[in-house]
Every structure is written in C-alpha cells, then in structure tokens.
PyMOL Python script that loads the backbone (N, CA, C, O; Angstrom):
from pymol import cmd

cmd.read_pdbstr("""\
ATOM      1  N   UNK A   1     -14.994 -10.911  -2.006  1.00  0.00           N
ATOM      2  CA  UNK A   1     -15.476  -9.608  -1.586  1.00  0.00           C
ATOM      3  C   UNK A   1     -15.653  -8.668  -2.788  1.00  0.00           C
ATOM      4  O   UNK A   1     -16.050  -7.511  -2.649  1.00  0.00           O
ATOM      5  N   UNK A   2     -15.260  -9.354  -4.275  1.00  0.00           N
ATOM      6  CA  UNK A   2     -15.547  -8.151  -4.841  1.00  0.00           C
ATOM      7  C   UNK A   2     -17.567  -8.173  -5.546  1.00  0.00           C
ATOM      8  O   UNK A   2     -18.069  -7.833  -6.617  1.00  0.00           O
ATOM      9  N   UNK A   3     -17.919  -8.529  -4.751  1.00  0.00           N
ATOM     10  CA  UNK A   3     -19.464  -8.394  -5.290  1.00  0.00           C
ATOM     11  C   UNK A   3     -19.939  -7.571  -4.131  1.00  0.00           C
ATOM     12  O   UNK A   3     -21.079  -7.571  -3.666  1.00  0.00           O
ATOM     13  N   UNK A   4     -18.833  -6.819  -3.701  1.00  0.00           N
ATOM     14  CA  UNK A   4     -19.492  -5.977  -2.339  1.00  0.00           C
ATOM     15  C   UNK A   4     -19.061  -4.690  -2.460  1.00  0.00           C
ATOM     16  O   UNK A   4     -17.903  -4.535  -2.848  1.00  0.00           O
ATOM     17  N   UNK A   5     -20.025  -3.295  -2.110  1.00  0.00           N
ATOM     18  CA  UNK A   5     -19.611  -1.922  -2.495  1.00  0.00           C
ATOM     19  C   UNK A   5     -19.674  -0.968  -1.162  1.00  0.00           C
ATOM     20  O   UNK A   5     -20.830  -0.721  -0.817  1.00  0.00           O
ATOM     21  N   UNK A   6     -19.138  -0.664  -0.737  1.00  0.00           N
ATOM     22  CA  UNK A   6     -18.512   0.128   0.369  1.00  0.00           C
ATOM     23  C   UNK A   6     -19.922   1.276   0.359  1.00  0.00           C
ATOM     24  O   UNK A   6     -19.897   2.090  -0.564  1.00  0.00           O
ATOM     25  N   UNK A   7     -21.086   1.358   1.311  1.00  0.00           N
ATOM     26  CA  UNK A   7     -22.034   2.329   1.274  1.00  0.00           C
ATOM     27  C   UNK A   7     -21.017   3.472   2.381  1.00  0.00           C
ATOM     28  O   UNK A   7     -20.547   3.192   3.484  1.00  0.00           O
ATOM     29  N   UNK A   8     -20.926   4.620   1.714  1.00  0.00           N
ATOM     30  CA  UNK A   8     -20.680   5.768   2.753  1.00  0.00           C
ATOM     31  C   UNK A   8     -22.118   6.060   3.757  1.00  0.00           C
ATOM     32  O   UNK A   8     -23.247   6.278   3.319  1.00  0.00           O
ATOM     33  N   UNK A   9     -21.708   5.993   5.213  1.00  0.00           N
ATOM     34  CA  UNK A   9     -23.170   6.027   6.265  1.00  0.00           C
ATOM     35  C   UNK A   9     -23.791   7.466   5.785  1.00  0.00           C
ATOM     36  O   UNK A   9     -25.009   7.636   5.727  1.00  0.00           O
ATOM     37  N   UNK A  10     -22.804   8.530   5.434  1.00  0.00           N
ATOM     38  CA  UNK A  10     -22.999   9.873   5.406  1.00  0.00           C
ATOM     39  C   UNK A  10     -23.596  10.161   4.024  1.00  0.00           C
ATOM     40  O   UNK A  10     -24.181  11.191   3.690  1.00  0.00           O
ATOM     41  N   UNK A  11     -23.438   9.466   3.545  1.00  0.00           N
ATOM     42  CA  UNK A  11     -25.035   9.554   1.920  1.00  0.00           C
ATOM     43  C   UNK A  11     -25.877   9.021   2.464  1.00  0.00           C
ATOM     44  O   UNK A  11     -26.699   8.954   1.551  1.00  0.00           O
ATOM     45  N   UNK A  12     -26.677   8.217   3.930  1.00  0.00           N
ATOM     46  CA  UNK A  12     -27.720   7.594   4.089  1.00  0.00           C
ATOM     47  C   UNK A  12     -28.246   8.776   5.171  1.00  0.00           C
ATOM     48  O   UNK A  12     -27.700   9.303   6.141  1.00  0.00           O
ATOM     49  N   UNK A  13     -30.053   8.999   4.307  1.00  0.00           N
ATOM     50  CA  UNK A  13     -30.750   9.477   5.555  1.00  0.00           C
ATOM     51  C   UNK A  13     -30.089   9.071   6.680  1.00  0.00           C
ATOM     52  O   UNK A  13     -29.297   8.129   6.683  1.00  0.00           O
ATOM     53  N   UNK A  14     -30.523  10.083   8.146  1.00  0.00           N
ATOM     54  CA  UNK A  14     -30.885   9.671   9.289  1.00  0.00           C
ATOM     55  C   UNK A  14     -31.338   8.251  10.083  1.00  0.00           C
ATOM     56  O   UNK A  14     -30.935   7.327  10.790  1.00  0.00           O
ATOM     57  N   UNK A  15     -32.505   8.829   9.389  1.00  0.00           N
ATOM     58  CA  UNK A  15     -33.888   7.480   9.411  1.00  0.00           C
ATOM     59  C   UNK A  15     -33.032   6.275   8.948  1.00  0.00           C
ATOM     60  O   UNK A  15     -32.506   5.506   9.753  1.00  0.00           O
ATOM     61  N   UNK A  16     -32.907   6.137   7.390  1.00  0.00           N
ATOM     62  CA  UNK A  16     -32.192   5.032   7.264  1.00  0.00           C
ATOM     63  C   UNK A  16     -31.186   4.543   7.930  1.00  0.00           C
ATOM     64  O   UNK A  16     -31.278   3.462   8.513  1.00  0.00           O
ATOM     65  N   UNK A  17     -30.099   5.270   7.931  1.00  0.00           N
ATOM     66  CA  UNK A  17     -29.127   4.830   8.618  1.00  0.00           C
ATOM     67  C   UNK A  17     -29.254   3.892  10.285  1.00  0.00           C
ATOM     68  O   UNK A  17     -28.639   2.942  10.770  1.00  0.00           O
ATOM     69  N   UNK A  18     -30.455   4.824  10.773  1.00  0.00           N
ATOM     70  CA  UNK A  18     -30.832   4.331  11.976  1.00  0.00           C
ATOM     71  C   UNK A  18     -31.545   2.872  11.614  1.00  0.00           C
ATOM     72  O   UNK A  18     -31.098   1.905  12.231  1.00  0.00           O
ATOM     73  N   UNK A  19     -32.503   2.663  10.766  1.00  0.00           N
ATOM     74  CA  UNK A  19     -32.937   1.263  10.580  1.00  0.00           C
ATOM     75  C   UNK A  19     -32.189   0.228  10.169  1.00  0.00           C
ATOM     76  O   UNK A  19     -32.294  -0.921  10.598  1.00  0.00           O
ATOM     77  N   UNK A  20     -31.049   0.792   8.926  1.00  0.00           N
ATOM     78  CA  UNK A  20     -30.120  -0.300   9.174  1.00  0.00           C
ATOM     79  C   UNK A  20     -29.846  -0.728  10.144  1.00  0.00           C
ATOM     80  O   UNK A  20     -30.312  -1.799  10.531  1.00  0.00           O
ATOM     81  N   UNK A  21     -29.076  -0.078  10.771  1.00  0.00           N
ATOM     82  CA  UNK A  21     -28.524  -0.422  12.161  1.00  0.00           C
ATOM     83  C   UNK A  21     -29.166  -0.741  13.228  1.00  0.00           C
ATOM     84  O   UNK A  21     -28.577  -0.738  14.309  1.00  0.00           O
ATOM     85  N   UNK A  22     -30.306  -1.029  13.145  1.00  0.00           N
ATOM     86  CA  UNK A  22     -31.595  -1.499  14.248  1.00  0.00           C
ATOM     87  C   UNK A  22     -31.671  -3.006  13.832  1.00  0.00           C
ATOM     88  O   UNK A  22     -31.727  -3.969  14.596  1.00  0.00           O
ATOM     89  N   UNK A  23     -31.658  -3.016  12.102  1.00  0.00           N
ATOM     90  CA  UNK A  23     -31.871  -4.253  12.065  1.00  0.00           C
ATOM     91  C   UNK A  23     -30.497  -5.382  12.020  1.00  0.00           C
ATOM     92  O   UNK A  23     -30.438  -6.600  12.184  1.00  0.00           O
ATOM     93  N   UNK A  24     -29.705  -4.581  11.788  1.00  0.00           N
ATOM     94  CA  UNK A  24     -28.500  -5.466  12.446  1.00  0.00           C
ATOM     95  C   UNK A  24     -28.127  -5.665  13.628  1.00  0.00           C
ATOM     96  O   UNK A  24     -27.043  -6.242  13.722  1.00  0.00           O
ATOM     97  N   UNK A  25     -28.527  -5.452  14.370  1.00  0.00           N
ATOM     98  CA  UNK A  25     -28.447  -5.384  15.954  1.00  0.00           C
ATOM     99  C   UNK A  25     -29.472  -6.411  16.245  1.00  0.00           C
ATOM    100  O   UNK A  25     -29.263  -6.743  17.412  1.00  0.00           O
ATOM    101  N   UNK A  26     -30.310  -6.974  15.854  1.00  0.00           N
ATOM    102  CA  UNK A  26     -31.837  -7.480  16.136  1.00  0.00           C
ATOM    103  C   UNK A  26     -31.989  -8.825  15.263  1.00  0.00           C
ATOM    104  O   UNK A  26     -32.934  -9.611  15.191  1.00  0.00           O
ATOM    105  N   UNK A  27     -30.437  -8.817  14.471  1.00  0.00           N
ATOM    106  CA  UNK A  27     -30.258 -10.327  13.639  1.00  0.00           C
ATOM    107  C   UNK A  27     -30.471 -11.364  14.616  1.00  0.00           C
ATOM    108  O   UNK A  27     -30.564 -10.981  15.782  1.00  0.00           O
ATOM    109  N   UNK A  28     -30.559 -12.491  14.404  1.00  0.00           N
ATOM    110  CA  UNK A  28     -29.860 -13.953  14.899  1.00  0.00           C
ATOM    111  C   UNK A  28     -28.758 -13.755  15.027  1.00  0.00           C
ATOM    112  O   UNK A  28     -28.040 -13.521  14.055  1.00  0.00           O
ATOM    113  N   UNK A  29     -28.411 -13.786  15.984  1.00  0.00           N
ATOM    114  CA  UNK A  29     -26.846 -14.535  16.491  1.00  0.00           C
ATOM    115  C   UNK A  29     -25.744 -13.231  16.648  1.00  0.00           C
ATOM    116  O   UNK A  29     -24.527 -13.325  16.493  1.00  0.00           O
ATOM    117  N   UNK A  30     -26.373 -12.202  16.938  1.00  0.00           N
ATOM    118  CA  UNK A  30     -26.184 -10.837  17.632  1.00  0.00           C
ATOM    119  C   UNK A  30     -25.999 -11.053  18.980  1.00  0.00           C
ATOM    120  O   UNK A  30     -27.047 -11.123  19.622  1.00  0.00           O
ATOM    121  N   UNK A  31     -25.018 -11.174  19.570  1.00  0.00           N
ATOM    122  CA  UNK A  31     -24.858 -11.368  20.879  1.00  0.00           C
ATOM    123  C   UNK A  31     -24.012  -9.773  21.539  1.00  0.00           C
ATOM    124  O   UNK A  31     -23.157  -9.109  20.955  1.00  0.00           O
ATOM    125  N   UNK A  32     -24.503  -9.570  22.644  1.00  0.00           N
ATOM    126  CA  UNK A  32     -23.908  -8.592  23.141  1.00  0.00           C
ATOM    127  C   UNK A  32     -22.907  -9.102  24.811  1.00  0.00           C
ATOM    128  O   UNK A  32     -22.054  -8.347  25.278  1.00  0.00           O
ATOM    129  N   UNK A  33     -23.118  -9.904  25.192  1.00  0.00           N
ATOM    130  CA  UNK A  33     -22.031 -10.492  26.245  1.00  0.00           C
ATOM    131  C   UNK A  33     -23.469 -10.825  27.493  1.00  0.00           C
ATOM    132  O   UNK A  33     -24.671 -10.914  27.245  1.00  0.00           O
ATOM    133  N   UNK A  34     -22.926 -10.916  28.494  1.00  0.00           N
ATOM    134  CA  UNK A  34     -23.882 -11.550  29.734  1.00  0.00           C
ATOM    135  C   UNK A  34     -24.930  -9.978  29.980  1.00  0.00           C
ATOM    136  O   UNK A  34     -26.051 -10.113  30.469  1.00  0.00           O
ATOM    137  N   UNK A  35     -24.615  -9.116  29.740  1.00  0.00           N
ATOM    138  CA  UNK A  35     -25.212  -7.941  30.623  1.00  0.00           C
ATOM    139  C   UNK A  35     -26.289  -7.785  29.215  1.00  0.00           C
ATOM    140  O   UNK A  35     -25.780  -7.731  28.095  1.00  0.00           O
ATOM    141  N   UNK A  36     -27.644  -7.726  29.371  1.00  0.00           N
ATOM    142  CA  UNK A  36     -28.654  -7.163  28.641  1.00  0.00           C
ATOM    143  C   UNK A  36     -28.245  -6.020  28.621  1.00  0.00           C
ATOM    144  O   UNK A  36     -27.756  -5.380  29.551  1.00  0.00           O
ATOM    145  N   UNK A  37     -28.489  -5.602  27.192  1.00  0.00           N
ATOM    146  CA  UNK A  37     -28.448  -3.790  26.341  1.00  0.00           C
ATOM    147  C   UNK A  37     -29.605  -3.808  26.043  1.00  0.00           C
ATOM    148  O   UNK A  37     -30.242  -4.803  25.696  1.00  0.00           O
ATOM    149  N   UNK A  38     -30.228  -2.053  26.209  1.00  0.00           N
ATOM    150  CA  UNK A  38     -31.351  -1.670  25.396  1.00  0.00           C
ATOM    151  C   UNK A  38     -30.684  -1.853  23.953  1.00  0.00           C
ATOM    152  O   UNK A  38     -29.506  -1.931  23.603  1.00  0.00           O
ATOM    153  N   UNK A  39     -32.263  -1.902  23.034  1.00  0.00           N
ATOM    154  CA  UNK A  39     -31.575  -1.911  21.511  1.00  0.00           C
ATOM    155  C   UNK A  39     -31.314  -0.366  21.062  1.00  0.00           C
ATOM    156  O   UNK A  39     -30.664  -0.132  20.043  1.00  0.00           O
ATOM    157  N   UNK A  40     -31.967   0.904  22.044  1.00  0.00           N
ATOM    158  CA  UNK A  40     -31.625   1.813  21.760  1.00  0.00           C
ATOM    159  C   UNK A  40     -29.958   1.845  21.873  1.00  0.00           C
ATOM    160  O   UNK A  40     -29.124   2.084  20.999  1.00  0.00           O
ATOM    161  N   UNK A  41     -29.816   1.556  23.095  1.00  0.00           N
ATOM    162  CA  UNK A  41     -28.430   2.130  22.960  1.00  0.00           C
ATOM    163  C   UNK A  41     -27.180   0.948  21.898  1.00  0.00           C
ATOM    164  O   UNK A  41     -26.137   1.325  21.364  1.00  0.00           O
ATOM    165  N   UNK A  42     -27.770  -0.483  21.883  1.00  0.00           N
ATOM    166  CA  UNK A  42     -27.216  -1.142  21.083  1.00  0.00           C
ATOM    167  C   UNK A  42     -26.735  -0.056  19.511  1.00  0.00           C
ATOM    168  O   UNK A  42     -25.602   0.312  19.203  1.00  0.00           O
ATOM    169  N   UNK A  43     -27.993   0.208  18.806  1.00  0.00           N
ATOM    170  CA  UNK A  43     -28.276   0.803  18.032  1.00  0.00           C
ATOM    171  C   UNK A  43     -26.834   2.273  18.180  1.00  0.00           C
ATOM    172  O   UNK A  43     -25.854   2.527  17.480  1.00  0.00           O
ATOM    173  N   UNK A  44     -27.267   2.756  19.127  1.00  0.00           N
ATOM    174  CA  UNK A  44     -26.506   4.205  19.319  1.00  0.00           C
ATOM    175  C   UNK A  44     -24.916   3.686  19.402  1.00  0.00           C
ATOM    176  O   UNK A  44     -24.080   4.208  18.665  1.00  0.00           O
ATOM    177  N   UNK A  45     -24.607   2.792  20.197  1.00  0.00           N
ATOM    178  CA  UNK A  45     -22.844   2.174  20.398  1.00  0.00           C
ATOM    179  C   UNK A  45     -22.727   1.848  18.693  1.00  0.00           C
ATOM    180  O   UNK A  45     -21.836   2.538  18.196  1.00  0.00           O
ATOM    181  N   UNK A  46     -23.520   0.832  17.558  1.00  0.00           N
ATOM    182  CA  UNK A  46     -23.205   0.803  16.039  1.00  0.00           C
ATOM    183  C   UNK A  46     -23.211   2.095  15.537  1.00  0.00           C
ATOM    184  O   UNK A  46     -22.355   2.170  14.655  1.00  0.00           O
ATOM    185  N   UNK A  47     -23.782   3.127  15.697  1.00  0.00           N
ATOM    186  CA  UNK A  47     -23.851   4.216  14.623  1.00  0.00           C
ATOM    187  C   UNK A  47     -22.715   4.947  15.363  1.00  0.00           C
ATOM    188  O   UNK A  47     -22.287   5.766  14.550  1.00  0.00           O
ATOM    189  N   UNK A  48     -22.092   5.037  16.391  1.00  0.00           N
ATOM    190  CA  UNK A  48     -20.921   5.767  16.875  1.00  0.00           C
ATOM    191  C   UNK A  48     -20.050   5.158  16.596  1.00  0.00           C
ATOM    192  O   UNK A  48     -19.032   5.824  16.786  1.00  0.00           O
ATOM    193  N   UNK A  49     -19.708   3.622  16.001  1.00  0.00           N
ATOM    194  CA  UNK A  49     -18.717   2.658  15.197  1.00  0.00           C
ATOM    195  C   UNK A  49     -18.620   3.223  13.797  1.00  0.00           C
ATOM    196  O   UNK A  49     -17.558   3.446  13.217  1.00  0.00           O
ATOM    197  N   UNK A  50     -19.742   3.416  13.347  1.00  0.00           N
ATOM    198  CA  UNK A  50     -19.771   3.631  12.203  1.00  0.00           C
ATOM    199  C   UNK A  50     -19.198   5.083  11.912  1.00  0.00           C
ATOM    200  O   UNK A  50     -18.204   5.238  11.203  1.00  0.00           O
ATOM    201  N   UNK A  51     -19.761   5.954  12.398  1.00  0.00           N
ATOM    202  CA  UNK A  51     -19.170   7.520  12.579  1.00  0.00           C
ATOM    203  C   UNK A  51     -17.727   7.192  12.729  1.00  0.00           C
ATOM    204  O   UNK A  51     -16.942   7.797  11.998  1.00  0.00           O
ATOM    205  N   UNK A  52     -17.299   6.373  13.520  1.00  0.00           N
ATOM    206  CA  UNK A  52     -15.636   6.654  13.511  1.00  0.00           C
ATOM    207  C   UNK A  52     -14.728   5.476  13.028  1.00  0.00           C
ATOM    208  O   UNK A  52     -13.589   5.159  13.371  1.00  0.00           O
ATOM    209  N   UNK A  53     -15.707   4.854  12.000  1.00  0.00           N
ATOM    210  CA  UNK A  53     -14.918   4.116  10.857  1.00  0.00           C
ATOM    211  C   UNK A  53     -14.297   2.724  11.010  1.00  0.00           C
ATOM    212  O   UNK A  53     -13.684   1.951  10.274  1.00  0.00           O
ATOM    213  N   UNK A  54     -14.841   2.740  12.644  1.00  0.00           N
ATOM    214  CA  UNK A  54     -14.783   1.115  12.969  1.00  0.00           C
ATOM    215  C   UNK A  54     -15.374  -0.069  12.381  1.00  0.00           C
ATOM    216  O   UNK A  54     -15.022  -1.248  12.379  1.00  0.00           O
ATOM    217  N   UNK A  55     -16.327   0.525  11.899  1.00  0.00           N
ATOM    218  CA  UNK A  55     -17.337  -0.021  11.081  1.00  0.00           C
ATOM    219  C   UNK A  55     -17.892   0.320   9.841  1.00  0.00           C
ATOM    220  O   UNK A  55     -18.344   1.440   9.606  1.00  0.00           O
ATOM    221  N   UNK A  56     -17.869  -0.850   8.827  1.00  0.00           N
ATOM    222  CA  UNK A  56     -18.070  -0.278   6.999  1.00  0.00           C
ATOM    223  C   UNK A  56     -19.445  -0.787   6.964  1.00  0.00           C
ATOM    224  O   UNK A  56     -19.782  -1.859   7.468  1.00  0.00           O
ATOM    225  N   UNK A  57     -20.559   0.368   6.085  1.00  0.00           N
ATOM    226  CA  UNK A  57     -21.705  -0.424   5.184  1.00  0.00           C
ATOM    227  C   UNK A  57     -21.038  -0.983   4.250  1.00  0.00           C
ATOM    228  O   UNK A  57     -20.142  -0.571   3.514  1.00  0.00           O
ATOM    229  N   UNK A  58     -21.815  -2.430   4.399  1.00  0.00           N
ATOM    230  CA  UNK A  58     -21.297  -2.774   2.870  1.00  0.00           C
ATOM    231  C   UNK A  58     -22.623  -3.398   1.776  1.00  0.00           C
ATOM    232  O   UNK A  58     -23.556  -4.044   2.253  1.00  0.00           O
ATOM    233  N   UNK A  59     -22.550  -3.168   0.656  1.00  0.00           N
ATOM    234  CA  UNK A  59     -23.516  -4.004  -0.002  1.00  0.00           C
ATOM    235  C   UNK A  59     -23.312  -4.806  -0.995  1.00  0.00           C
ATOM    236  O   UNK A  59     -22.705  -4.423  -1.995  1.00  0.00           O
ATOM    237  N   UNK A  60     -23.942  -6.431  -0.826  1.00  0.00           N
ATOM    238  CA  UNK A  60     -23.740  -7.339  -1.429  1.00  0.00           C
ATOM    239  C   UNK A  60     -24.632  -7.235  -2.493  1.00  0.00           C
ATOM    240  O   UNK A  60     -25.836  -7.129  -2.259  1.00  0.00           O
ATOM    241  N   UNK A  61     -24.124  -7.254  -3.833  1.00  0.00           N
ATOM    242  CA  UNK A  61     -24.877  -7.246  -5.077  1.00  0.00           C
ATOM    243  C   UNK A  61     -25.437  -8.438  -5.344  1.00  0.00           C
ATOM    244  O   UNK A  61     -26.622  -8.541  -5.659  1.00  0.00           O
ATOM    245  N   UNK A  62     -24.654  -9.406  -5.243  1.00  0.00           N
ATOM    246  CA  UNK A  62     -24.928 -10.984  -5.344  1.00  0.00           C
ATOM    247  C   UNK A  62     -26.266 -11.373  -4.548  1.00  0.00           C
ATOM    248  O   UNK A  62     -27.176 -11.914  -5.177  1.00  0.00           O
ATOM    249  N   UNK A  63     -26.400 -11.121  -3.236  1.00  0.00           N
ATOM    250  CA  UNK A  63     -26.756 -11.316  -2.274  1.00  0.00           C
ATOM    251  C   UNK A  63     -28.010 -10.012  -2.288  1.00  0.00           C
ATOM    252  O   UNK A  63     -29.063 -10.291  -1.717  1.00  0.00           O
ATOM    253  N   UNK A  64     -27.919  -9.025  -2.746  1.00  0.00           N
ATOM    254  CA  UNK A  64     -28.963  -8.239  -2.803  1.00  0.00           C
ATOM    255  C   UNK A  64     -29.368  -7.883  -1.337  1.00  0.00           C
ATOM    256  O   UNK A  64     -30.531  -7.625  -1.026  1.00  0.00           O
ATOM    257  N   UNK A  65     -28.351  -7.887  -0.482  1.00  0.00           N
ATOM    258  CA  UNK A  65     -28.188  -7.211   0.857  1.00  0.00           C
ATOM    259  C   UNK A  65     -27.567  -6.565   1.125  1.00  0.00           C
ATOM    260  O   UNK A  65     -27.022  -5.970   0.196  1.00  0.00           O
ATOM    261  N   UNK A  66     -27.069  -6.083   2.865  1.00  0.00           N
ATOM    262  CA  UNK A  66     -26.699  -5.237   3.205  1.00  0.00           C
ATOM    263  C   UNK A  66     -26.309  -5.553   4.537  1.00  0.00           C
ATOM    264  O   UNK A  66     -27.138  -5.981   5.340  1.00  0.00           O
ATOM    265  N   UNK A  67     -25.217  -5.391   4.811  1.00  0.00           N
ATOM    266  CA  UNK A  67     -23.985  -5.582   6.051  1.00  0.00           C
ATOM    267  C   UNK A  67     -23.585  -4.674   6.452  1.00  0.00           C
ATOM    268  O   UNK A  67     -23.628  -3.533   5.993  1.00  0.00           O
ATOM    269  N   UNK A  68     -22.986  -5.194   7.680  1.00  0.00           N
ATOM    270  CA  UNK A  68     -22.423  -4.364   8.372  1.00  0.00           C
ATOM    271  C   UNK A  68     -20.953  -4.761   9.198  1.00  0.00           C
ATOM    272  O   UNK A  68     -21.056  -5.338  10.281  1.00  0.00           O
ATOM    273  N   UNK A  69     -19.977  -4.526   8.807  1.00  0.00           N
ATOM    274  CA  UNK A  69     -18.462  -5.597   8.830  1.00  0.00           C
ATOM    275  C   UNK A  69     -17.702  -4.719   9.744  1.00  0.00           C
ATOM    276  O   UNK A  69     -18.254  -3.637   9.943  1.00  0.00           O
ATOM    277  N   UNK A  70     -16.684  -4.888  10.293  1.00  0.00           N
ATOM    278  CA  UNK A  70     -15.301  -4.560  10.999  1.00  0.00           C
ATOM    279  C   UNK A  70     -14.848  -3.722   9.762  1.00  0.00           C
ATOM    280  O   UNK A  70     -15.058  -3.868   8.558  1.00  0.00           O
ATOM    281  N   UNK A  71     -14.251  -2.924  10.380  1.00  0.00           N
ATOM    282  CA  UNK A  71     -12.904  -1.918   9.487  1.00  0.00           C
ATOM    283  C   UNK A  71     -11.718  -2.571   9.004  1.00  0.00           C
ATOM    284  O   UNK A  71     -11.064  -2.449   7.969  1.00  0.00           O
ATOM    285  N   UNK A  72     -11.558  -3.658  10.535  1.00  0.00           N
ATOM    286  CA  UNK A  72     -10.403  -4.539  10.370  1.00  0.00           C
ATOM    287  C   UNK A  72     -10.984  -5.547   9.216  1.00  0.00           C
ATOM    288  O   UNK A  72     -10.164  -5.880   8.361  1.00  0.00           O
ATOM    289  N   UNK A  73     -11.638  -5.803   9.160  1.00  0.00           N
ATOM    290  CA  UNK A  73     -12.456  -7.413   8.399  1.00  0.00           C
ATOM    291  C   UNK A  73     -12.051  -6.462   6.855  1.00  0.00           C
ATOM    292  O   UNK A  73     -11.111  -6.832   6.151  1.00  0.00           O
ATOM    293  N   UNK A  74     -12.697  -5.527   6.574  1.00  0.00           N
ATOM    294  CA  UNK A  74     -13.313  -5.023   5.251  1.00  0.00           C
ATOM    295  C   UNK A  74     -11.485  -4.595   4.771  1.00  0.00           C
ATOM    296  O   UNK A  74     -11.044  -5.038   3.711  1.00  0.00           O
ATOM    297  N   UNK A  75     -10.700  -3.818   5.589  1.00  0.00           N
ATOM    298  CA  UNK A  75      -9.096  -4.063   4.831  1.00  0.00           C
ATOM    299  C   UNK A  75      -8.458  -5.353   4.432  1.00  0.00           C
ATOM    300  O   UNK A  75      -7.928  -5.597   3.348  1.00  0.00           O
ATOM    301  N   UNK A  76      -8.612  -6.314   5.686  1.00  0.00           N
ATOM    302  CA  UNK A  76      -8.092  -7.187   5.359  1.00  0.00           C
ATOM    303  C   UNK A  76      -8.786  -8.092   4.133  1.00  0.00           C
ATOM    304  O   UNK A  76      -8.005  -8.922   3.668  1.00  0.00           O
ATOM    305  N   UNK A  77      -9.695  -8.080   3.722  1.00  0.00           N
ATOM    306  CA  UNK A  77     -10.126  -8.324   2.520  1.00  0.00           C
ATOM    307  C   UNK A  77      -9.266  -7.763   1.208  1.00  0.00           C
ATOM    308  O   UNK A  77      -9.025  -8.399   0.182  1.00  0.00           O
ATOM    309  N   UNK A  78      -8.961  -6.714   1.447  1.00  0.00           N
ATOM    310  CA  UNK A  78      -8.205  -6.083   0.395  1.00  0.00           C
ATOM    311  C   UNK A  78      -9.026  -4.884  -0.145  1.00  0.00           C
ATOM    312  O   UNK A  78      -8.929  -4.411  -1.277  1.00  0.00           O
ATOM    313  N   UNK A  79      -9.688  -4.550   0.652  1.00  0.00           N
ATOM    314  CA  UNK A  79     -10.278  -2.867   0.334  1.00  0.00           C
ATOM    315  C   UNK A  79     -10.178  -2.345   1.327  1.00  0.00           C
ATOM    316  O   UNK A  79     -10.506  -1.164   1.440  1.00  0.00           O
TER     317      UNK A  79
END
""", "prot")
cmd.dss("prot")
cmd.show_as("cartoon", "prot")
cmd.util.cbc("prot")
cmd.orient("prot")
C-alpha cells in the first residue's frame, strides 16, 4: 500500500468527485445485493460514505489509478 496516496474528497470538484464515484459504481463486479439500485442513488449512498469517512480516495501511483477502499481496509493496511 505504500504506492498509494490518500486523495481528500473535499479538494475534488463537485463534478469530479461525482464522476469518480459514478465510475466506481459502474465497474465489473460492483454488486449491490438482489434489489436493483438506480446508479443515481448508488452514486449518492458512495459520496455520503465518503463524506463520513467510511470510505478513502485512494491513488495508485504504480497503477496510475484511482480507488475507492473501506476506512476499515485503508487502516488496516497501516494508514
């Protein structure tokens, strides 16, 4: 994990922030359980994770991407 840098959501535009999180929602292998979600509100339940820290940006330098991990996942890593 150390080729990975903790993005604060609150330095990202709006806009951006919202497309990240559209396109992580809209990956492969994004499952949301038996009940179909709009991706709006998919979208809206991640950015209210993210607002309350359930959820870290993270960015892979190596990898020249961009994630989106557990709070729990990203401590227990050791950050």
């Amino acid at each position: 994990m150390e080729n990975l840098i903790e993005i604060p959501w609150d330095q990202l535009a709006a806009d951006t922030l919202h497309a990240l999180v559209e396109e992580f929602v809209t990956r492969d292998g994004t499952d949301y359980g038996a009940e179909e979600v709009a991706l709006s509100r998919k979208v809206e339940q991640v950015v209210k994770g993210i607002k309350k820290k359930e959820y870290i940006i993270v960015y892979d330098q190596e990898m020249d991407n961009i994630h989106i991990v557990t709070a729990q996942h990203w401590r227990s890593a050791g950050n």
